[in-house]
C-alpha positions as CSV (number, residue, x, y, z in Angstrom):
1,X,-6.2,35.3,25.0
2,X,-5.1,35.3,21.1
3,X,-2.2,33.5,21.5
4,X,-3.3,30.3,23.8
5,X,-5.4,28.7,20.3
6,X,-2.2,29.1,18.2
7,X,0.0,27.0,20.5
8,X,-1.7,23.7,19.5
9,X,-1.3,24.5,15.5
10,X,1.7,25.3,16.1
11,X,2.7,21.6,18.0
12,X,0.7,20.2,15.6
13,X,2.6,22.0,13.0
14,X,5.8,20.9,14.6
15,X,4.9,17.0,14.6
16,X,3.8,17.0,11.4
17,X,7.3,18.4,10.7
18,X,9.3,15.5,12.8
19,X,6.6,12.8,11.1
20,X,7.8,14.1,7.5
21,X,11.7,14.1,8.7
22,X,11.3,10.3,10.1
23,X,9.0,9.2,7.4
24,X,11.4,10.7,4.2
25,X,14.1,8.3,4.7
26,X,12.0,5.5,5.1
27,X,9.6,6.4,1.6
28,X,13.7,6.5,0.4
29,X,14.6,3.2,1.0
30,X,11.7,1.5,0.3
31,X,11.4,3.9,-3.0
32,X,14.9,2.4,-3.9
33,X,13.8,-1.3,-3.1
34,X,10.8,-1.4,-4.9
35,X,12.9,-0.2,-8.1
36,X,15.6,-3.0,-7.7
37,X,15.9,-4.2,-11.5
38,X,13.7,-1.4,-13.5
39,X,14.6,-0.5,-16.7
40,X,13.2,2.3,-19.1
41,X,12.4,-0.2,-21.7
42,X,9.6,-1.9,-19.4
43,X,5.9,-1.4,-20.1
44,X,3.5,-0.2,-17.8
45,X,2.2,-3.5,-16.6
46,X,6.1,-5.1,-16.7
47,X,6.9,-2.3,-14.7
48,X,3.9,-2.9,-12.3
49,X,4.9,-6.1,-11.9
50,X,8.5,-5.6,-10.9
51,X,7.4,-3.0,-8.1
52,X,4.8,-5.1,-7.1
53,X,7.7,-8.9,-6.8
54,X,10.1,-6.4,-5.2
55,X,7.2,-5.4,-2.6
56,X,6.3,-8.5,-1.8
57,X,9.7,-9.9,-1.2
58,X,10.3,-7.1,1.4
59,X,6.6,-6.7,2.9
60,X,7.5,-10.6,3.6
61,X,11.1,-10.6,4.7
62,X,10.3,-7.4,6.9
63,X,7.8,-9.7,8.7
64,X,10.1,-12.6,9.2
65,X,13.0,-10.1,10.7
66,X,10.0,-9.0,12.9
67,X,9.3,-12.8,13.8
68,X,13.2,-12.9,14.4
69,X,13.2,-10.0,16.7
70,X,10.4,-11.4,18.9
71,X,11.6,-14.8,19.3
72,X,15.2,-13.9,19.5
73,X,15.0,-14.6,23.5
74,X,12.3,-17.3,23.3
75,X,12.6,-21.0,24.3
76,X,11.0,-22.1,20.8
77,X,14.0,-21.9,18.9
78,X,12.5,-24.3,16.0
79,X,10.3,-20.7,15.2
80,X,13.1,-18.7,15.9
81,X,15.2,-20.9,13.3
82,X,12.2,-20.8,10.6
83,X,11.7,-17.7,10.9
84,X,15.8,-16.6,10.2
85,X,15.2,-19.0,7.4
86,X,12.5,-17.0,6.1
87,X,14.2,-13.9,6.0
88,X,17.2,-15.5,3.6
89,X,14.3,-17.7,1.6
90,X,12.5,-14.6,0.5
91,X,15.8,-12.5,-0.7
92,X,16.1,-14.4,-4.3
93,X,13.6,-12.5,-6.0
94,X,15.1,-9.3,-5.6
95,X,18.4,-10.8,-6.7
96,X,16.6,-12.3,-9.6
97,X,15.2,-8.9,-10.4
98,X,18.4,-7.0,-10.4
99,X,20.0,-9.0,-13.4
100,X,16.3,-8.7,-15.0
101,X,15.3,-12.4,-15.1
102,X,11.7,-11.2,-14.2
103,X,9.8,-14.9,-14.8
104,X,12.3,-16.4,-13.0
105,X,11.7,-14.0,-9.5
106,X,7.6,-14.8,-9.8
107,X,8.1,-18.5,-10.2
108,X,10.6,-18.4,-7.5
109,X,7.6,-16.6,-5.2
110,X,4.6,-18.9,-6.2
111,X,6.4,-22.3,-6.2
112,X,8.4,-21.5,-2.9
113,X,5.4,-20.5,-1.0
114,X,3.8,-23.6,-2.3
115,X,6.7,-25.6,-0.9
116,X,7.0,-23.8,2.3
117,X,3.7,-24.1,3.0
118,X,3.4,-27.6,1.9
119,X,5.7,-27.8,4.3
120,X,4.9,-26.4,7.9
121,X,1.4,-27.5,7.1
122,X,2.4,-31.2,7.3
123,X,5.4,-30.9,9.9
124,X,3.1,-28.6,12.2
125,X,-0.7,-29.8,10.8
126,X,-2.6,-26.9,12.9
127,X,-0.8,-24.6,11.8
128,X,-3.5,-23.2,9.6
129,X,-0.8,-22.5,6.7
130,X,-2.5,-24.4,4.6
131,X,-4.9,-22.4,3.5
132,X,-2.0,-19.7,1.8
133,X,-1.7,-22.5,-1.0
134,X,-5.6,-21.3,-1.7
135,X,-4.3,-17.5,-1.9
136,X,-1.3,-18.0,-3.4
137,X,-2.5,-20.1,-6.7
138,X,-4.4,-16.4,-7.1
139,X,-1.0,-14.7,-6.9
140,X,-0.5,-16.3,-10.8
141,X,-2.5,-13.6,-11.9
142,X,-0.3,-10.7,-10.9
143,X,2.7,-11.5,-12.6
144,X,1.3,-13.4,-15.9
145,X,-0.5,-13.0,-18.7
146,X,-0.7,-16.2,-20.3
147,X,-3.7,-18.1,-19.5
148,X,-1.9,-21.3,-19.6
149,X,1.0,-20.4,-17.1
150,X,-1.8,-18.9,-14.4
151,X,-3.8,-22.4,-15.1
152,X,-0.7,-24.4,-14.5
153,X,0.2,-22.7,-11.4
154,X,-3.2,-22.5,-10.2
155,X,-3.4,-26.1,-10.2
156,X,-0.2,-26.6,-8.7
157,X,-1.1,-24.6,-5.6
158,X,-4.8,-26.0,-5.6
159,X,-3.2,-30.0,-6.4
160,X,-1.0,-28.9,-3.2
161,X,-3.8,-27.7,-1.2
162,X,-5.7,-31.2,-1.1
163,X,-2.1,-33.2,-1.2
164,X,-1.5,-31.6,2.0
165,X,-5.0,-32.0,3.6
166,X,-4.2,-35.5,2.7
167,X,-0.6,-36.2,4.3
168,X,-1.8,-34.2,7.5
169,X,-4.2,-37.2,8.2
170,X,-1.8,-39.8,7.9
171,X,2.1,-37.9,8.5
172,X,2.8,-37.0,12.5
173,X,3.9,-33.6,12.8
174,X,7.6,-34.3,13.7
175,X,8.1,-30.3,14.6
176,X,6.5,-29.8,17.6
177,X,4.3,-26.1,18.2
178,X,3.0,-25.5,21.5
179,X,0.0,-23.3,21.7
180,X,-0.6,-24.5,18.1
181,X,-4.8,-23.5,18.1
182,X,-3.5,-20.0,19.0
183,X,-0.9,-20.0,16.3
184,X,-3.9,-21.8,13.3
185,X,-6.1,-18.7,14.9
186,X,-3.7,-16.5,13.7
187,X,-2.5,-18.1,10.3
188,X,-6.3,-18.2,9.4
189,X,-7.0,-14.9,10.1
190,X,-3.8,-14.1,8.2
191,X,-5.2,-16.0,4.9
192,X,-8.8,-14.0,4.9
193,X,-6.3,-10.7,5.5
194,X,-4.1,-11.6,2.2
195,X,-6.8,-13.1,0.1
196,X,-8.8,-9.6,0.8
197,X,-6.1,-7.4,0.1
198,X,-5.3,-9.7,-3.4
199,X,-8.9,-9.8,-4.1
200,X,-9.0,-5.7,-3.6
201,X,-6.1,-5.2,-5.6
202,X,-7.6,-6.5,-8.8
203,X,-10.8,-4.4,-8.5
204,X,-8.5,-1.4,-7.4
205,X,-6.5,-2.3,-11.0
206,X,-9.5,-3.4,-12.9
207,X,-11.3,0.0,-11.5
208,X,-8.2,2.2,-12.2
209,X,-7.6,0.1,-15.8
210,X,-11.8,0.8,-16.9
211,X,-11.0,4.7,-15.9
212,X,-7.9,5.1,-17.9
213,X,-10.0,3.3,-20.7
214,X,-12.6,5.3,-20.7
215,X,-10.3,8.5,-20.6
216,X,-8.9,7.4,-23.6
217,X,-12.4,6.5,-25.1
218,X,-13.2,9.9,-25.2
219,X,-10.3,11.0,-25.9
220,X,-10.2,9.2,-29.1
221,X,-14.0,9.8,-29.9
222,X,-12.8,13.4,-29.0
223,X,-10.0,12.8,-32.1
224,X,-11.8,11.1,-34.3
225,X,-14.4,13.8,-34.7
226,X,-11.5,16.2,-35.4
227,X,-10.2,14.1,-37.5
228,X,-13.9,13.7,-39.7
229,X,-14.2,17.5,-39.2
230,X,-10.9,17.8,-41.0
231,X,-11.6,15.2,-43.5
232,X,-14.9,16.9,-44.6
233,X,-12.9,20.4,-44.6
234,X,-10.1,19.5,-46.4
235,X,-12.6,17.3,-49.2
236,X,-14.9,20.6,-49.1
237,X,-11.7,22.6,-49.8
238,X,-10.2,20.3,-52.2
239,X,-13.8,20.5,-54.5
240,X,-13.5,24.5,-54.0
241,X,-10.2,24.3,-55.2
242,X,-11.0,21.9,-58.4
243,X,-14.0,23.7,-58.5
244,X,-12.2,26.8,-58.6
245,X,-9.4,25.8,-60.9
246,X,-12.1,24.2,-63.8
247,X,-13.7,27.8,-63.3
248,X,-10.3,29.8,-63.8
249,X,-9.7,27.8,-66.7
250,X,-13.0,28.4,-68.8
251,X,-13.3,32.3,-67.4
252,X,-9.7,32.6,-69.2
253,X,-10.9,30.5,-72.0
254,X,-13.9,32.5,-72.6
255,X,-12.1,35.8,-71.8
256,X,-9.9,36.0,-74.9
257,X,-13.1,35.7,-77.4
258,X,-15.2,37.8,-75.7
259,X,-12.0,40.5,-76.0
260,X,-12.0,40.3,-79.6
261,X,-16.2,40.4,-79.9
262,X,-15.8,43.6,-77.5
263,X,-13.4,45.4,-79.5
264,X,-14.5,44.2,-82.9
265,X,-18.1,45.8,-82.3
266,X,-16.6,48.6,-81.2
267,X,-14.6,48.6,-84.0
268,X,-17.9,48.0,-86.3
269,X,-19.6,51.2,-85.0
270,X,-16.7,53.6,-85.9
271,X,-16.7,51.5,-89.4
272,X,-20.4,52.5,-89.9
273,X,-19.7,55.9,-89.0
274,X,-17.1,55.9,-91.2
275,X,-19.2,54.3,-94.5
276,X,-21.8,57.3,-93.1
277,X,-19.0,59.7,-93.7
278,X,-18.2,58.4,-97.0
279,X,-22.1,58.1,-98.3
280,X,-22.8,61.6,-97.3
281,X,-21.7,63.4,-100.7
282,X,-22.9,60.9,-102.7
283,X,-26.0,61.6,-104.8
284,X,-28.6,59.3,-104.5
285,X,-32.1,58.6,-104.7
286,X,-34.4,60.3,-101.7
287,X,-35.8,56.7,-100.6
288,X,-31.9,55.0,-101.1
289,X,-30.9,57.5,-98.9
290,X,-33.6,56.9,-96.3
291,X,-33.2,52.9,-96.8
292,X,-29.2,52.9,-96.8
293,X,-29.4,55.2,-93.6
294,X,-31.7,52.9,-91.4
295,X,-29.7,49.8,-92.4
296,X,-26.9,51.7,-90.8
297,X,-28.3,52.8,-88.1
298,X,-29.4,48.9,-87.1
299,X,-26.2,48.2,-88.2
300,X,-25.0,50.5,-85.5
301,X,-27.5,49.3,-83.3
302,X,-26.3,46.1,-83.7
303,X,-22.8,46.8,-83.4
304,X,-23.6,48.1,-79.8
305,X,-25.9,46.3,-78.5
306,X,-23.0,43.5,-79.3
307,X,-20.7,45.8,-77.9
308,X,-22.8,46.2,-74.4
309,X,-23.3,42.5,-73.7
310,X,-20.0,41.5,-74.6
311,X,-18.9,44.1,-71.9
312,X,-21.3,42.3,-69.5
313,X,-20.2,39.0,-70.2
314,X,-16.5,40.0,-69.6
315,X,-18.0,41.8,-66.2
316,X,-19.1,37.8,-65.5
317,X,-16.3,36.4,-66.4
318,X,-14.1,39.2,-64.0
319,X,-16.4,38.6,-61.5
320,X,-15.9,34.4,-61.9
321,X,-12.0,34.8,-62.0
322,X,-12.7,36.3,-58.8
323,X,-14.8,34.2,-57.1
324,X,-12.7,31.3,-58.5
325,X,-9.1,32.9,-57.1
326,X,-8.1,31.1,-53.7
327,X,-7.3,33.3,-50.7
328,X,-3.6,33.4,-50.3
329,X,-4.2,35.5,-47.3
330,X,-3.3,34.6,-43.5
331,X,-5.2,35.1,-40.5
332,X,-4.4,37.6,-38.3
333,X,-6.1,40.1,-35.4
334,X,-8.0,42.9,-37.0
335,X,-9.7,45.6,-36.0
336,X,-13.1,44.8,-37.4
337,X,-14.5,48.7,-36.7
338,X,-11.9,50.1,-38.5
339,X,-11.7,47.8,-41.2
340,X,-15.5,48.1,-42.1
341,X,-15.8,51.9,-41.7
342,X,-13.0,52.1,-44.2
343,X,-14.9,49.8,-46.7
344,X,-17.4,52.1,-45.9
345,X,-16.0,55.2,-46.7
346,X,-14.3,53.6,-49.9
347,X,-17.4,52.2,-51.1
348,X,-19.4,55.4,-51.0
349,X,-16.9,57.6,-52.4
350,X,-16.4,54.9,-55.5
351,X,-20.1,55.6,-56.1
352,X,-19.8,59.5,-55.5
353,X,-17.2,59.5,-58.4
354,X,-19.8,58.4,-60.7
355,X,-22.7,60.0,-59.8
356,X,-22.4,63.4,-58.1
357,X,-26.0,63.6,-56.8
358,X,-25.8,60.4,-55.0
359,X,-26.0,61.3,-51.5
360,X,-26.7,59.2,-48.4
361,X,-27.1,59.4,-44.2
362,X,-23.9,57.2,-43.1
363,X,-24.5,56.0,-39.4
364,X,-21.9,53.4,-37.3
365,X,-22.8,51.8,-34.1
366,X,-19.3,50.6,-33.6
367,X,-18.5,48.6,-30.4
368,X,-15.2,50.2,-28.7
369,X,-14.8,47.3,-26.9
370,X,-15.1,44.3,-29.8
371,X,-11.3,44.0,-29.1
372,X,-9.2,42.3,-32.2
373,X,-11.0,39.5,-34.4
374,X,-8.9,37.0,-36.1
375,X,-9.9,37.1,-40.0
376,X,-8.3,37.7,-43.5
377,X,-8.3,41.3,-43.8
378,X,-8.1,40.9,-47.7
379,X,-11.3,38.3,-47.8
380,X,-13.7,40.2,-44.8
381,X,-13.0,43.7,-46.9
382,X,-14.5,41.9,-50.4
383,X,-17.3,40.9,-48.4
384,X,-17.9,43.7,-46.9
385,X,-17.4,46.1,-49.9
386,X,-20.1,43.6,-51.8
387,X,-22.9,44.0,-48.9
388,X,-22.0,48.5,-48.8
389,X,-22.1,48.5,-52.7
390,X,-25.6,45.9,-52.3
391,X,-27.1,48.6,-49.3
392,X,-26.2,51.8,-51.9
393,X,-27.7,50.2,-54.6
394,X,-30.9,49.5,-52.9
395,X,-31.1,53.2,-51.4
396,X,-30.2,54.4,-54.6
397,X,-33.5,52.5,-56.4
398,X,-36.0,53.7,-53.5
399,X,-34.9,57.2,-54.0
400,X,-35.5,57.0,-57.9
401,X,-39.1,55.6,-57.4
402,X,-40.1,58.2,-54.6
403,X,-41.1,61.6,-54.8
404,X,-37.8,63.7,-54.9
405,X,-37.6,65.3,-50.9
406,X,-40.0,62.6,-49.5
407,X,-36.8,60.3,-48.9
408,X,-34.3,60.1,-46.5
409,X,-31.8,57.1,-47.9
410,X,-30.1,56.0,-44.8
411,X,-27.2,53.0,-44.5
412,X,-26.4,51.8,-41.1
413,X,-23.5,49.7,-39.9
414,X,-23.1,48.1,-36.2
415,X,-20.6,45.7,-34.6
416,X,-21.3,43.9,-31.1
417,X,-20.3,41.1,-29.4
418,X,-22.7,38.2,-29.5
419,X,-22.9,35.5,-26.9
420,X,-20.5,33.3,-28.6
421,X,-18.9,35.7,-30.9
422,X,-19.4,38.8,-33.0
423,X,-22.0,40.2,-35.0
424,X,-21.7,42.9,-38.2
425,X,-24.7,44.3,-39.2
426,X,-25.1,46.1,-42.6
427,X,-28.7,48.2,-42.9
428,X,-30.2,50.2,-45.6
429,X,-33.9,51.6,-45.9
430,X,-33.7,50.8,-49.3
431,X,-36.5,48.6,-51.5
432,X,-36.1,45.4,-49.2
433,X,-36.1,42.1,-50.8
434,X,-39.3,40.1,-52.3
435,X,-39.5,36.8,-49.5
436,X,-40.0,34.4,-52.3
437,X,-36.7,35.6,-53.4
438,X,-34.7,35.7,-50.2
439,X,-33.4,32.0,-50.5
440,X,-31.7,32.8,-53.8
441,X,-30.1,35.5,-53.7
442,X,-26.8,33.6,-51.9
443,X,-27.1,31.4,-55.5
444,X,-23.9,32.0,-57.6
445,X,-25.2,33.9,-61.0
446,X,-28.4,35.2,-58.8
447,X,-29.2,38.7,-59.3
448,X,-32.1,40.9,-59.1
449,X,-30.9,44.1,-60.9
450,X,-30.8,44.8,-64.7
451,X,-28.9,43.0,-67.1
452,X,-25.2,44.6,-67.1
453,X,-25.4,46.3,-63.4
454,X,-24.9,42.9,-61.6
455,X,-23.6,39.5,-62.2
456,X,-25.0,37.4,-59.9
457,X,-21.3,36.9,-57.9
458,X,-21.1,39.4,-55.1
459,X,-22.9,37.8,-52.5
460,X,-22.5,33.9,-53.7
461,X,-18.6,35.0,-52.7
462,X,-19.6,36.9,-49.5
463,X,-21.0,33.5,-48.3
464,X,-18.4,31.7,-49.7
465,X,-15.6,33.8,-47.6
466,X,-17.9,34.4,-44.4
467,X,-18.9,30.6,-44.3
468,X,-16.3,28.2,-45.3
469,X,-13.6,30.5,-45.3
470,X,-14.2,31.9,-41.4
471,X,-16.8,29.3,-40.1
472,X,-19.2,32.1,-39.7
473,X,-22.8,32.7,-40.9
474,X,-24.3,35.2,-43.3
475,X,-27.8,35.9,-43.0
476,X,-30.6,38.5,-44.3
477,X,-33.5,40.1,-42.6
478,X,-35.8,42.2,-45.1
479,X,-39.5,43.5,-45.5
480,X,-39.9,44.7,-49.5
481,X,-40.2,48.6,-49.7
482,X,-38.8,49.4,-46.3
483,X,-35.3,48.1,-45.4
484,X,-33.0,44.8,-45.9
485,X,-30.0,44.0,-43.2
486,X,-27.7,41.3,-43.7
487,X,-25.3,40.0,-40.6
488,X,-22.4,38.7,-40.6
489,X,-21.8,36.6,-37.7
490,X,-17.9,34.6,-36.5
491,X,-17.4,32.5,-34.0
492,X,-15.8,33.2,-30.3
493,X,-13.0,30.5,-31.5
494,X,-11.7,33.1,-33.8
495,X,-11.9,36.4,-31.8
């Protein structure tokens, strides 16, 4: 019972088998024939139109050995004789084609149709052969493509057409057909057959032409929106790096002045210590004394309150060299998790160092299964040891307004993967951010905190990096007096 059903798959197996056997040499030879004459240096339609001459030239003579074969035995020899002469009138083109005269072969196959037609027509009249003259000044169109040679031999096979309609009225056929109605039945039907399969072959090209078109159509659209995207990168990065250069260039400029203010008021206030040294044991007046010592104490004032800005403004300047220096840095996988809880850690202990009461809740949400994100390790670290140092600062400021043991300061950090990429979230219950402020405070020189605790830099080059650097997104959530999160989101294309 379970082996009767196989048997037939397996004969049908088994003539598939003999079918391929019998049918590979035959795909051999007539792969071989079609090829007589190619040449790498053809081009797509040249080569088209060599395999197509070579196929006619055998579809045809294959036909005439088969008209050969059937009247071989028959008492109309005058077919049997035409027919042999067929088979050696159609074996030119291939000849033609193997010593690459390609023009030559497809005249040689319009204009001898045209004559051999011509012809029977008028030696046989209904013979129905006529009508080939119609689908053959077609044929024109297959193997040129200058309008004027498919005009001229269009008119030559159409100017044929009506000459032989002509001579058939007043020429006797001097080759005599017997059972010629059967044999015009046949040539008619014939005619319809070829001009249908011509006809189907140009929509079949024109069809398989308008699909490789529009393939390339979008293939090309496809490139030339690369190529824009690239062109707007490459002018964005070009501005950024003149931008960056002109900005180098007066932070170094600016740098070596503000040195010399910096140390010269420094200098200035051990001078007036000094001259307060010196005036001491001198004897003078009660009010001189009183007058001579507040002039130096503005002049110490002075000295460093010259001293303290100067310092800021070199802070600026640092802080522009920095935002101004170009990432010589290469992309490569990183372990995002890693790489922020060790900003983390770094960033909190830098600020422990300073200020030994500073204390804070550190929590990490950190997906175990991100898996390696293709960034510049360098670049991703500045930004985020700008957004930890930004989330301590904030904590630090609520816990100096509220009542000391009423606060908990609490920064949070989380990595996921987002739908189309990954997310790194940095959250502090700090003071928040004021809304009308929240659009500037990605603005280069921006800054919310006192004059000479922040320069305005730190998050303009977070964006910067995040954005045009990695094609991500930096964003910021924030209700004032409760908590501020900013997220840095990159794209699947880089993870």
């Amino acid at each position: 019972m379970l082996t009767s059903p196989r048997a037939p798959a397996h004969d049908a197996r088994t003539s598939a088998g003999w079918w391929a056997a019998l049918g590979r040499p035959v795909r051999s030879v007539w792969h071989r024939l079609i090829n007589i004459g190619m040449q790498p240096s053809l081009t797509v339609w040249q080569s088209k139109r060599v395999h197509l001459l070579n196929g006619i030239c055998c579809i045809t003579i294959a036909i005439y050995t088969g008209y050969v074969a059937v009247f071989w035995n028959s008492p109309d020899w005058l077919t049997f004789r035409i027919c042999l002469f067929g088979v050696a009138f159609n074996l030119p083109p291939l000849l033609l084609n193997h010593y690459r005269r390609y023009d030559a072969a497809a005249y040689y196959i319009i204009l001898s149709v045209t004559l051999l037609c011509s012809f029977i027509a008028v030696a046989r009249r209904y013979d129905g052969v006529e009508y080939y003259l119609i689908s053959n000044s077609i044929v024109a169109m297959l193997f040129f493509r200058s309008f004027w040679k498919i005009a001229l031999l269009f008119g030559v096979n159409v100017g044929a057409y009506f000459a032989v309609r002509y001579a058939m009225t007043v020429v006797e056929p001097f080759l005599y057909m017997p059972d010629s109605v059967y044999f015009y039945n046949v040539n008619v039907s014939l005619f319809f057959m070829t001009l249908f399969l011509v006809v189907y072959y140009f929509r079949a090209e024109n069809f398989h032409q308008e699909e490789l078109l529009t393939r390339q159509n979008e293939s090309l659209a496809q490139s030339l929106e690369h190529l824009q995207t690239t062109q707007v990168q490459l002018v964005q990065q070009e501005k950024l790096a003149s931008l960056g250069a002109l900005t180098a260039g007066i932070a170094h400029e600016i740098q070596n002045p503000l040195n010399f203010v910096d140390n010269f008021s420094e200098v200035g206030v051990e001078l007036v210590q000094e001259l307060r040294d010196e005036l001491r044991p001198e004897q003078l007046p009660e009010k001189k004394k009183e007058a001579v010592a507040r002039l130096l104490d503005d002049l110490t004032q002075s000295q460093t309150k010259v001293n303290e800005h100067a310092s800021r403004a070199s802070n600026i300047v640092k802080d522009m060299l920095q935002h101004s220096r170009p990432s010589t840095g290469k992309r490569q996988p990183t372990n995002l998790n890693a790489l922020a809880d060790e900003y983390l850690r770094l960033s909190y202990h830098g600020l422990r160092a300073k200020d030994k009461s500073f204390n804070v809740a550190l929590t990490t949400d950190f997906n175990q299964h991100l898996g390696p994100v293709l960034v510049v390790p360098e670049d991703i670290g500045r930004v985020l040891l700008n957004l930890f140092n930004n989330a301590f600062y904030a904590v630090r400021q609520q816990a100096a307004r509220l009542p000391a043991g009423t606060y908990k300061p609490v920064v949070a950090v989380s990595t996921q993967r987002a739908g189309q990429g990954v997310l790194l979230r940095v959250r502090d219950n700090g003071t928040g951010i004021a809304p009308e402020i929240l659009d500037k405070i990605m603005h280069p020189f921006f800054t919310t905190k006192p004059p000479g605790e922040g320069t305005g830099l730190g998050l303009s080059l977070s964006y910067d990096i995040v954005t045009k650097g990695h094609g991500g997104t930096l964003t910021v959530n924030s209700v004032p007096g409760q908590y501020s999160e900013f997220t840095v989101w990159l794209p699947e294309s880089l993870v």
